[in-house]
N, C-alpha and C positions, 0 to 999 in steps of 0.2 A: 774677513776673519783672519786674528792672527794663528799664530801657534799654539797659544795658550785657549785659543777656540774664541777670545774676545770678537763680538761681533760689531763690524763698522759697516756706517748706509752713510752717505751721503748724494746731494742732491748734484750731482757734477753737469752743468749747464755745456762742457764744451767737450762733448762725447759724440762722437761717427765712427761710419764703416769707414777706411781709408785703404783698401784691397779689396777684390772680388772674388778671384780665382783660389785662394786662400782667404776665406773668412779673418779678417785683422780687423780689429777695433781698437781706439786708441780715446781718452779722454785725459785733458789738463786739468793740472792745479796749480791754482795761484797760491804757492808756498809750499812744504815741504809737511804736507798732514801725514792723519794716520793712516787713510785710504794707503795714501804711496809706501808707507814704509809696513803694510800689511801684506800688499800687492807682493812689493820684493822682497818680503823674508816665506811669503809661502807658494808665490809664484801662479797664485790662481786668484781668481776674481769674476765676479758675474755684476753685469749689465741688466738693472730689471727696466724695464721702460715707463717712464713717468708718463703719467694719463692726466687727462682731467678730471674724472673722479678719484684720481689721487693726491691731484695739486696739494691741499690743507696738508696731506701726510710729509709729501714731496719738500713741502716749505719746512718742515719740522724737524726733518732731519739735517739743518744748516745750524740748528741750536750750537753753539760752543759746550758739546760734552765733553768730560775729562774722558782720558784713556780707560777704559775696562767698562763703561757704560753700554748696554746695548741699545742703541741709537735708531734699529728698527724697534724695538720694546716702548721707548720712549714716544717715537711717531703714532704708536696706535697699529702697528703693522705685525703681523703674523709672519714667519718665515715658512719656506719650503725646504724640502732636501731640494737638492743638485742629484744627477749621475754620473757626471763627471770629476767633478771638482767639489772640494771639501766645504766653500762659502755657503749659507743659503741662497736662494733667491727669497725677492716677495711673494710672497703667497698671491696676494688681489693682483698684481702685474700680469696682464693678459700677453706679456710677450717678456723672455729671460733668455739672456744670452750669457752661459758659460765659458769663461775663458780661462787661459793659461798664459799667464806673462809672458811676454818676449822679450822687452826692456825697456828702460825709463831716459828719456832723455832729460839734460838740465839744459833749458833757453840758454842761448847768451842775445847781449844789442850786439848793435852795429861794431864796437870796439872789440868785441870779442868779452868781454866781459859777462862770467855766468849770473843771471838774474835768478830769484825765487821764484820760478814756473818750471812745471815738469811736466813732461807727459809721456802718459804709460801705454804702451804696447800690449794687445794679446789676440793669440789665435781664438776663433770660438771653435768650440770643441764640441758643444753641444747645445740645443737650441730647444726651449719649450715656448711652445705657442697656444693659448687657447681656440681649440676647433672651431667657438662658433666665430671667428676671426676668418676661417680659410673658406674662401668662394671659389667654386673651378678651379682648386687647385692653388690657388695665389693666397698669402697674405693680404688683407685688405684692412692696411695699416691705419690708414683714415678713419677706419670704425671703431679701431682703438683710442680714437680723439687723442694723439701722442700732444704734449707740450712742450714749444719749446721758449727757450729764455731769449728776452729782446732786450736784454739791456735794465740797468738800475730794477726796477720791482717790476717790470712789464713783460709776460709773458705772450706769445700768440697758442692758439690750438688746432691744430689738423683737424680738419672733417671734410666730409664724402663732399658737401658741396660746395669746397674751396679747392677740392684736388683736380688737374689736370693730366693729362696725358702727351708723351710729345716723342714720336719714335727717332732713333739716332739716324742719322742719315747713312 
């Protein structure tokens, strides 16, 4: 969401946690969209998490809409309020991570040279998760069937019986 309350979604494929201790989440773009220049003029941004019963909505918010279109509207998607931060979330999104910018980097290559990839920083500030998602206490992210992107049109999907366990030594 900008200033003017325009609302953008997009389906950003190269999105992680990258800190623990402080909650930071960071996701690229390949070029200089509206995401990025929403992000840093209002410094807040939410994370809804793509499912596979969202895949069809997920894929449709890559459409090339012009600037002022609402792009969750367009996907078939419902928004939520936030309590934190002024963005919606997805509404069907069984897990939504609010953040607050922290900052955007511009890639350079090898020569030092700055290329059209960026990627944006944010603390989450606050976290909605659907209860029937928490078992003993944990997130039990795999029942979320999350998606993620493998490349050209090929995605994989999380679930309970492809997830392992593996304690840190």
């Amino acid at each position: 969401m900008n200033a003017k309350s325009d609302t953008n979604l997009a389906p950003y494929s190269y999105f992680n946690a990258v800190f623990t201790r402080l909650a930071i989440v960071m996701f690229s773009s390949d070029g200089w969209k509206d995401t990025i220049a929403f992000v840093e003029e209002t410094r807040e941004f939410v994370c809804s998490l793509a499912t596979w019963d969202l895949r069809t909505q997920v894929n449709a918010t890559s459409a090339p809409h012009p600037r002022g279109i609402n792009e969750m509207r367009e996907a078939g998607l419902d928004p939520a309020p936030c309590v934190l931060v002024r963005p919606p979330r997805v509404k069907a999104s069984p897990c939504a991570l609010e953040c607050r910018w922290l900052q955007t980097v511009r890639l350079r290559d090898l020569d030092g040279a700055e290329v059209d990839a960026h990627v944006a920083f944010g603390q989450v500030v606050g976290v909605h998760i659907d209860d029937r998602f928490i078992k003993d206490g944990l997130v039990d992210t795999a029942a979320m069937r999350p998606i993620a992107r493998a490349g050209y049109h090929d995605y994989f999907v999380a679930t309970s019986d492809t997830r392992f366990s593996l304690r840190r030594p």
